[in-house]
N, C-alpha and C positions, 0 to 999 in steps of 0.2 A: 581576385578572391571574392567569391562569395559573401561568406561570413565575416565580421571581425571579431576574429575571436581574442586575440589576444586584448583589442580594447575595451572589450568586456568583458574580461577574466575569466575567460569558458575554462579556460584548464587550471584555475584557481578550483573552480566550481568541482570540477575531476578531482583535483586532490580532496575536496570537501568530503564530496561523495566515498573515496576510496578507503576512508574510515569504519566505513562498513561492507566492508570487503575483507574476505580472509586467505582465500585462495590463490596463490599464481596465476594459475589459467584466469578467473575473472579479473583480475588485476589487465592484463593481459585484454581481454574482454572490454575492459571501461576503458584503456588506451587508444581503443579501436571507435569508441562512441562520438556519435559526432551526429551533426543537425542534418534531417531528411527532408525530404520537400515530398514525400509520398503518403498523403492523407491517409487511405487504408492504412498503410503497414502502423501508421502514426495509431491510428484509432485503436489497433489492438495491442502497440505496445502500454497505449496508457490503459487499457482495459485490465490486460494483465497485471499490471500494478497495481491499479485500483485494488484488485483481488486480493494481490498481496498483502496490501495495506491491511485488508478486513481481515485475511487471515492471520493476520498479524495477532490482531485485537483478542484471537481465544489461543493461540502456540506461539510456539516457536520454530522455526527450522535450524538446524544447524550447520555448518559446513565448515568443514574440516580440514586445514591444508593440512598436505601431506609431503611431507619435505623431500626427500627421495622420488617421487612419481615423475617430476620431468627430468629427473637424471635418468630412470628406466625407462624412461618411453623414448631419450633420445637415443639408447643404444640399441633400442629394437631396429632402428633405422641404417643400422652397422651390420654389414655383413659378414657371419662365421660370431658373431657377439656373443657372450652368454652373460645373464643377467647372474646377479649374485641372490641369496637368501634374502636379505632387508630388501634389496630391489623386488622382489617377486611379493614381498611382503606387502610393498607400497601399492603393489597393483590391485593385489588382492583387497585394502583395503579399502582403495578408489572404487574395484567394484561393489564390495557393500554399502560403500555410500549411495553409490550409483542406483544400487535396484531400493535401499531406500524412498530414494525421489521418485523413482519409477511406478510405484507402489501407493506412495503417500496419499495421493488425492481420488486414490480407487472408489473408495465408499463416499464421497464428498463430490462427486461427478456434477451434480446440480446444483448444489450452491458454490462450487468452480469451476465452474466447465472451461477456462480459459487457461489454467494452473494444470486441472489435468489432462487437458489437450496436450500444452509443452510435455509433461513426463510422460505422458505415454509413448511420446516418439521415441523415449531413451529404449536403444536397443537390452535384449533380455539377454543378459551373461551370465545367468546363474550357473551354467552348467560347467564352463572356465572357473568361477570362483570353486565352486565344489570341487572340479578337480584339484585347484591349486590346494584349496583346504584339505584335502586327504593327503597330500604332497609334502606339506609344511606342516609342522605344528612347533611352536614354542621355539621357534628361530632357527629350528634345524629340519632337517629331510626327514621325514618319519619311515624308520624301518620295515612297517605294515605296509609302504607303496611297494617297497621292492623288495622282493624273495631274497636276490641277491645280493644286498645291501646287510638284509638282516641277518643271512649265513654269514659274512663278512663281520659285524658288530658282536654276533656268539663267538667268534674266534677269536675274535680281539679279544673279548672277554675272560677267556680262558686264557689264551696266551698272557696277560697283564698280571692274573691272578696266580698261575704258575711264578712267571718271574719274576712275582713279590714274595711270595711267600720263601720263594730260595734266598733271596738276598735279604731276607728278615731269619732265617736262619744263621747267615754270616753275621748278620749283629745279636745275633743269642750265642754268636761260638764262642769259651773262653778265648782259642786262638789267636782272635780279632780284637779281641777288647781292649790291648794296650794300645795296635795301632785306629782305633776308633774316634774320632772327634765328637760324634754324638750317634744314639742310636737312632736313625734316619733313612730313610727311603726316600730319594729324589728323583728330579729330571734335569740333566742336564743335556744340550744340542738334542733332545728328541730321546736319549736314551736313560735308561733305568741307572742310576748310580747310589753309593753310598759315599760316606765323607771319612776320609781317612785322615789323620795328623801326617804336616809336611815333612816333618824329618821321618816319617814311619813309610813315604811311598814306596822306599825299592822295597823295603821287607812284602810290599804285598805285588801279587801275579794280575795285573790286570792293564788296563787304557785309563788314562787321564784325560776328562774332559773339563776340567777347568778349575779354576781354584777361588779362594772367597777372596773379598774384596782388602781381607787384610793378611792375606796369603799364608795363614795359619793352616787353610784346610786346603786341599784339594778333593776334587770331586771323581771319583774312582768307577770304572766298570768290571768287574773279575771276570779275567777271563772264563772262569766258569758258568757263565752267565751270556756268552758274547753272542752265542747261536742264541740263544733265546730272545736277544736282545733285538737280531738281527729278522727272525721271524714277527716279533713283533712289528717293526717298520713294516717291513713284506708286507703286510695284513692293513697295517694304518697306509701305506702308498694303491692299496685296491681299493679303502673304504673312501682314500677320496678320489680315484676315479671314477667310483661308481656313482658318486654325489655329483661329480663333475659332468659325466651322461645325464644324470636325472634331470641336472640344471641345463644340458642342451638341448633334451627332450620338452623340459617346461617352457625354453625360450619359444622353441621352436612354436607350440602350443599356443603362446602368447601370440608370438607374431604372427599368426594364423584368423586372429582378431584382433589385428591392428587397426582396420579402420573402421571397426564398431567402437573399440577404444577411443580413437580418434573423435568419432562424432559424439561420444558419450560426453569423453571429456571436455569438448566444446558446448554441449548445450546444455551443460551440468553446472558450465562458467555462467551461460546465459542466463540459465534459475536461479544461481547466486545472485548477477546483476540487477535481476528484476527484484529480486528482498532487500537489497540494499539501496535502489531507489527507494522501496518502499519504506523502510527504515528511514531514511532520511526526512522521505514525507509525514512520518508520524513525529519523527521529535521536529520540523518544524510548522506541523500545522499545515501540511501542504491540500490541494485540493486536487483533481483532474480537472485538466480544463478542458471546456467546449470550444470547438473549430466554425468559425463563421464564413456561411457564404461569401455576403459580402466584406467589405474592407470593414469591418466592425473588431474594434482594439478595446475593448473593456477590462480593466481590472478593479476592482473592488478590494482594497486597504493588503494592495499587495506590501511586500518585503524584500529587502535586498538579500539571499540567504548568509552573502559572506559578511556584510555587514552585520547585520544579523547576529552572527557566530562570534563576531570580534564585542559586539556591546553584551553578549551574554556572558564572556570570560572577563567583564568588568561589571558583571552585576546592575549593566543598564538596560533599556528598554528603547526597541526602534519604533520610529511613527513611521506607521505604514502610508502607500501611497493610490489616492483613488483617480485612475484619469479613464475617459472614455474619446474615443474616435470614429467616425465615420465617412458617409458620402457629404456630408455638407461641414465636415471638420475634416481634412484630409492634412493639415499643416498646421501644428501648433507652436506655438510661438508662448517661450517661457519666461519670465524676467523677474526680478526680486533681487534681493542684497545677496552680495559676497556670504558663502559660506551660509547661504539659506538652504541649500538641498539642491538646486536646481542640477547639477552634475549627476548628485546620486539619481531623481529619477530618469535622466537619460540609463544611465549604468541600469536600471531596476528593468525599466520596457526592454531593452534589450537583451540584458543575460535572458530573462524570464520568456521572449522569445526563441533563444536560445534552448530552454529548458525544455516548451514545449515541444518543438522537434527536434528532441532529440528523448523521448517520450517519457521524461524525468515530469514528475508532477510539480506543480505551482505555490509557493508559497503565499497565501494570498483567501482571501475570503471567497472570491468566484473571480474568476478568467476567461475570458471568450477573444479567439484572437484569430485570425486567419493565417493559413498556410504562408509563409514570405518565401519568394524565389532567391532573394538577398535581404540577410539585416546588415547594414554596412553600419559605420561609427565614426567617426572622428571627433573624440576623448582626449582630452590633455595635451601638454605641450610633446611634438613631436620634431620639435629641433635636432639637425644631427652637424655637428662638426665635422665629421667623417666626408658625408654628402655635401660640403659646403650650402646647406641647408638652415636659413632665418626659421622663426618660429612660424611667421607668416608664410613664409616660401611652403614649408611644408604641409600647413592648413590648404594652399591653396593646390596643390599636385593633390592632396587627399580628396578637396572637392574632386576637381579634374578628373577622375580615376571614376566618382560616383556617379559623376554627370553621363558619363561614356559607359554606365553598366546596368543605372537606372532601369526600372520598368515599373509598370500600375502596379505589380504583384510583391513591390521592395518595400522595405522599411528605412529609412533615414533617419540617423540619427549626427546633431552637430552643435558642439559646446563650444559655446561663446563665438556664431559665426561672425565673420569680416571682422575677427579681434585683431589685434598686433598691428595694425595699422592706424592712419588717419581716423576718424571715426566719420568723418563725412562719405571718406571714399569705401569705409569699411562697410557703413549703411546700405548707401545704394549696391555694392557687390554681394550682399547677403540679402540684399529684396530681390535683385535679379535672381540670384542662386535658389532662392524658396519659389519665385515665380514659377521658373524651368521645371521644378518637382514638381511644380499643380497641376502643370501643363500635362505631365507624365503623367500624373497619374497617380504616386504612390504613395504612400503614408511617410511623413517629415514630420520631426520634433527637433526643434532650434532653440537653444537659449542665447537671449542678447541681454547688453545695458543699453539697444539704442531706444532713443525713440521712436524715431524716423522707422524703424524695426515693427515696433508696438504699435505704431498708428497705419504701418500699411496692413498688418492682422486683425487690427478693429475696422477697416474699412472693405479689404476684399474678400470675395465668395468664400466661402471652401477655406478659408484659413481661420486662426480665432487664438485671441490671447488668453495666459493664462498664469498667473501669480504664485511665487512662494510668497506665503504669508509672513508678516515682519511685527512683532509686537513693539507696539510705540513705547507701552511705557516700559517693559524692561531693556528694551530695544536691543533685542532679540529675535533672534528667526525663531518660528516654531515646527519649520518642515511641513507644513500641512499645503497640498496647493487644490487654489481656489482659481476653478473657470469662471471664463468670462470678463475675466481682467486683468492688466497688465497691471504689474509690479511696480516699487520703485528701487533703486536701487540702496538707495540711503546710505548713500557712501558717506555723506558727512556727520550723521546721526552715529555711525558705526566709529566714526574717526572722535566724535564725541566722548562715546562708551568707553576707546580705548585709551583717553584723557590727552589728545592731540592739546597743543598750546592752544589759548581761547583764542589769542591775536591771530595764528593762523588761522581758526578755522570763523572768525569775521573775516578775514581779507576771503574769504573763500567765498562764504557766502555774499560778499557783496559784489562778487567777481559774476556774479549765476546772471543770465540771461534771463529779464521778466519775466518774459512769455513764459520760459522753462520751468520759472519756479509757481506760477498761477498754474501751469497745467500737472508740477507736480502734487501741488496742494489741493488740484482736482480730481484729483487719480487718488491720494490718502484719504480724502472725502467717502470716495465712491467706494474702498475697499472697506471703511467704516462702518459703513451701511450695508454693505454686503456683508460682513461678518456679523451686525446684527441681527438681519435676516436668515443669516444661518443660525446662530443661536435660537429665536426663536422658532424657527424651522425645527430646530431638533428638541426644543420645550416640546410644542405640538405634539412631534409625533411620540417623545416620550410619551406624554397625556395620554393618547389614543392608542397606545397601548395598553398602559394602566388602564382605560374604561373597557376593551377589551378584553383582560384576563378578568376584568371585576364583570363585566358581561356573563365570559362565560361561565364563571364561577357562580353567580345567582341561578342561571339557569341550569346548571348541575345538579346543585342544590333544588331546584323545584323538582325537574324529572324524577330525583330522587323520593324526593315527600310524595309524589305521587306514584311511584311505584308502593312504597310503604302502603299506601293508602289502599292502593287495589290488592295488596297482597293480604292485606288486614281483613276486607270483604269478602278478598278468598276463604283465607282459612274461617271468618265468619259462614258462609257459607256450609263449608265443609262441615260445617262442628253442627249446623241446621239440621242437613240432611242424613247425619249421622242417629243424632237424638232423633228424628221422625221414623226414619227408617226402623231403629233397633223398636221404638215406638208402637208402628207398625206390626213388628214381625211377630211382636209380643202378642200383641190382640191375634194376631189370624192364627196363633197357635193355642189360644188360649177359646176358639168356638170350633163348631161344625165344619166339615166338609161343606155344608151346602150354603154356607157363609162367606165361604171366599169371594166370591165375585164381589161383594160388597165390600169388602177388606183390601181389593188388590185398589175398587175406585177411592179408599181412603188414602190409601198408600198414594195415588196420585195426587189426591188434595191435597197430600204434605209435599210432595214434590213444587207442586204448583205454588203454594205456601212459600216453601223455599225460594222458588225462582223469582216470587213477588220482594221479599225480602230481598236479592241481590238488586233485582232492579231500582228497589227503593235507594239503597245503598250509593249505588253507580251513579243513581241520577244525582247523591248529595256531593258525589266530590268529580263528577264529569260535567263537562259543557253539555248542554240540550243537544239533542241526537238532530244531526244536517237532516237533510232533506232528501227522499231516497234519489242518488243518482237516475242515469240513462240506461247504466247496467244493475239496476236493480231488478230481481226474479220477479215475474208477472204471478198473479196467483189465479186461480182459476177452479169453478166447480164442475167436473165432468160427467158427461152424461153416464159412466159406467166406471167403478172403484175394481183396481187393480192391484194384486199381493205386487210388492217391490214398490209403487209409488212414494215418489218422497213429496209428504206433505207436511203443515202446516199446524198445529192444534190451535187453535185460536185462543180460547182460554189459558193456556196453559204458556204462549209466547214460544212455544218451543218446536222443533224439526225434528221428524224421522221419516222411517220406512211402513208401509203396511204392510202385516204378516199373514192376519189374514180378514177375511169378510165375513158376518155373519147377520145377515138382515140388516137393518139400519144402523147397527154397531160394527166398528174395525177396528183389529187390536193394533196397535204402532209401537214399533222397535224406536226407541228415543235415546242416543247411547246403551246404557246398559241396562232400562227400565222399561218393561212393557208395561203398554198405557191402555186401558180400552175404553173409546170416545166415542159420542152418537157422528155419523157420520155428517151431520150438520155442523160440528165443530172443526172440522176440517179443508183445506184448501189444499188442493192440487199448485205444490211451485216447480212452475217453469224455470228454466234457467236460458237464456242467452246462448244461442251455439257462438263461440270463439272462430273467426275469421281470420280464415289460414292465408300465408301470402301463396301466389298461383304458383304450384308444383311441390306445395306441402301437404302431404297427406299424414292424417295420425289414424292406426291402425290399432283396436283396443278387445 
């Protein structure tokens, strides 16, 4: 086997998910999900989901089981079958689901193009539903399908109406009224009756079709009425023939697109499936995760989901788990106290590979993991009395099985190896067993209590230990693990907590081997200090965060006051050239004709005016103007002035166009103000021609 799924709860994980599932067919669907090893198909089912997730965040989708639909669609599969009314109902309402989906992501093409890729494969059945809708309505065959149904339904109609009205005549006869039980029009076996008193039956001429329940009345037909009675059946045995064809003709109809239905209904489960991953990734925080070339296993403060699930229906909180692996970590090696976590994150790396192929999103802050050929596991005691099977025996047949399936491309997983035994001979068979993995190739995670364990991961390549953490003073685990060191077990410390006798736990400790207890009190040193180290590690970067946001918050704040500032010179400005202008325009209408040329060159000294004023301005709240670059415009005086030239006013600090020429004067277009300047005030600017790359050409 491949996978181990059952020791890491993969269809625990299925039940999880199937919570948000509503349909048969996906149900159906998610029993079929299972881990892929094909990256492409993997990339786009996590893509689609991703989608989903976000389209989550503005709708909803609905899906609807439809209770009847696989009871109809399996007797399409029956030959000479006719489907019933509700059955044809349930189709019909499958296919308006269907062209729903079909539809949904029409106008949303670009921001899902993965969502409406899937529904637009859903074939187009409207023209089946319309027919079935003109067919059915309000749970019966609608008379408007068939001519003949509806000549059928007018006859009933009269016939019903004739042979009420006769037998509401016999309870209006004096005649009748002694033998009368009540004045009534019934149905009894299908036919028109009235209720006559049991001692009165022989006085009347008619068929008894039944009597009450306390045999007071029976239930009469007069003969007078028998032919009427009998046409009426006639007429009810054609109306449901005719219904009976209509409903051979819709079968037939149907089964005619059976295997559009077929594919409909299949990838209608599929777009269920992918919302209900995606649901699930949103109530747990899930992420997409990235596929790494190399053997790179990164999670960042992943989650176990089911554990997860179980401390949230007790109102507790799980400590998420951070481990990374690579080419120069390919075997890790876990160690810490009983009931510190080490189990749960074997259990956590491995569903959570699980998850990922099988394109279920990650519970987890960020995930990068590589494609695995095999996640194997050996998780808990797997004792079997059956099998005449030790606890050991069976630890050791699980190796067995991994060693002979192993490859670079697997994941290993193995809780508490070379346990159940000696602990000498358990050591050296679980250094050899991790050795063999490295030699492979593949990615191993081992939890021990040995040493002899701990000291060969702190000494060779490619392997590296690594710590559930153990709070001294409540002497407590706190699930957190920390690389780069092994553990201890603190089995006496925990035997302490749980108020073992003092006497034994002196004989214990004076039982411990020196060496053992110097290097365990070297090993509690070192994780000391490394938890210091991470505490102030994460001081730090709190701080450098904090100076950060306070960084960019000052500097917001300035951009800002200096935006105000230039916007204030503007509208100064504006309000400058406003007053000059209106200034201006007052005096040039208030002289001569032959006064304007001197009025238009006032109007420019107020411009000029103006424009010194902005520049005063700029210069008070801007830095001194650089230095003109490389691409600064050359300026130059030509030996001949040309209308279109864009030049320079020198006085005036400002750029236009010449309009025209007149002796040593040239008027210039300067935005929207003609200026007229001796031509001595003026420079010719050149600009820099832009340098196309070779086989660019711009055509103007």
């Amino acid at each position: 086997m491949d996978f181990s799924l059952d020791a890491l709860e993969y269809y625990r994980l299925k039940e999880l998910l199937g919570r948000y599932v509503s349909t048969i067919a996906a149900l159906h669907a998610l029993d079929e999900l299972g881990p892929i090893v094909d990256e492409q198909k993997l990339d786009r089912e996590h893509a689609v989901t991703a989608e989903a997730m976000s389209y989550l965040r503005e709708y909803r989708v609905p899906f609807n089981d439809i209770p009847l639909l696989p009871q109809a669609l399996g007797k399409l599969t029956i030959a000479g079958a006719a489907l019933e009314i509700p059955e044809i109902e349930a189709i019909q309402s499958f296919l308006s689901q269907t062209e729903g989906l079909r539809v949904r992501w029409k106008e949303d093409r670009e921001k899902f193009p993965k969502l409406a890729e899937a529904a637009q494969r859903l074939p187009d059945l409207r023209e089946l539903s319309r027919h079935l809708g003109r067919a059915i309505q309000n749970g019966e065959i609608d008379e408007r399908y068939s001519p003949e149904l509806a000549r059928i339904r007018r006859a009933l109609a009269a016939a019903r109406s004739r042979l009420t009205e006769r037998l509401e005549s016999f309870l209006r006869s004096p005649a009748y009224s002694s033998q009368l039980q009540e004045q009534i029009v019934t149905v009894r076996n299908g036919r028109f009756v009235i209720p006559i008193r049991a001692e009165q039956k022989r006085s009347v001429e008619g068929i008894v079709h039944g009597s009450s329940s306390s045999g007071a009345t029976v239930f009469m037909e007069p003969l007078a009425v028998l032919e009427m009675n009998n046409e009426l059946v006639r007429l009810q045995d054609e109306e449901h023939a005719e219904i009976a064809r209509i409903l051979a003709e819709l079968t037939d109809l149907i089964q005619a697109s059976a295997g559009p239905i077929d594919f409909a209904l299949s990838l209608s489960a599929y777009i269920e499936l992918v919302f209900a991953k995606a649901r699930f990734g949103r109530d747990f925080e899930c992420v997409r995760p990235a596929f790494s070339n190399d053997p790179l296993l990164s999670l960042i403060k992943a989650r176990h989901p089911l554990l997860e699930d179980n401390l949230r229906r007790e109102n507790a909180s799980i400590s998420p788990v951070s481990l990374d692996m690579d080419l120069n970590r390919r075997i890790l090696v876990i160690s810490g106290p009983n009931a510190g976590g080490k189990t749960v994150v074997l259990k956590t790396v491995g569903l959570l590979a699980l998850m990922v192929q099988s394109g279920i999103p990650v519970p987890a802050e960020k995930a990068a993991l590589p494609i695995f050929d095999r996640v194997l596991a050996d998780i808990g005691d797997q004792q079997s009395i059956t099998n005449h099977l030790s606890t050991f025996s069976a630890h050791v047949l699980a190796i067995k099985s991994m060693l002979e399936s192993v490859t670079s491309q697997s994941l290993i997983l193995l809780d508490e190896i070379g346990g159940s035994t000696e602990p000498g001979e358990g050591a050296a068979l679980a250094r050899a067993v991790l050795e063999q993995f490295r030699e492979v190739g593949g990615l191993a995670i081992a939890t021990t209590h040995y040493n002899r364990l701990k000291f060969y991961a702190e000494t060779t390549p490619g392997v590296a230990n690594s710590a559930m953490e153990f709070n001294e003073i409540t002497l407590e685990p706190t699930y957190r693990l920390i690389h780069g060191l092994s553990g201890a077990s603190s089995g006496l410390k925990i035997a302490e907590r749980l108020q073992l006798p003092r006497a034994v736990l002196e004989r214990a400790v004076s039982s411990l081997n020196t060496a053992e207890v110097e290097a365990s009190h070297y090993v509690e040193e070192l994780r000391r200090r490394i938890a210091e180290l991470e505490q102030e590690k994460t001081q730090i970067e709190k701080q450098r965060r904090e100076f950060e946001d306070w960084k960019k918050k000052e500097l917001d704040q300035l951009a800002a006051q200096h935006k105000d500032e230039i916007a204030k010179v503007e509208r100064k400005l504006e309000q400058i050239v406003r007053e000059m202008s209106a200034r201006a325009s007052r005096e040039l209408e208030s002289v001569r004709d032959e006064s304007v040329k001197k009025y238009h060159r006032k109007l420019a000294d107020a411009k000029a005016e103006a424009t010194r004023e902005l520049g005063k301005e700029k210069e008070r709240i801007e830095p001194a103007r650089k230095l003109p670059s490389a691409g600064t415009p050359a300026t130059r005086h030509p030996a001949s002035w040309e209308e279109g030239q864009l030049v320079r006013v020198l006085s005036l600090a400002v750029t236009g166009r010449i309009v025209t020429v007149k002796g040593d004067e040239a008027e210039v277009l300067a935005g929207n103000i003609k200026l007229r300047r001796p031509l001595t005030d003026l420079q010719v600017v050149e600009t820099d021609r832009m340098k196309l790359r070779e086989g660019v050409y711009v055509n103007i």
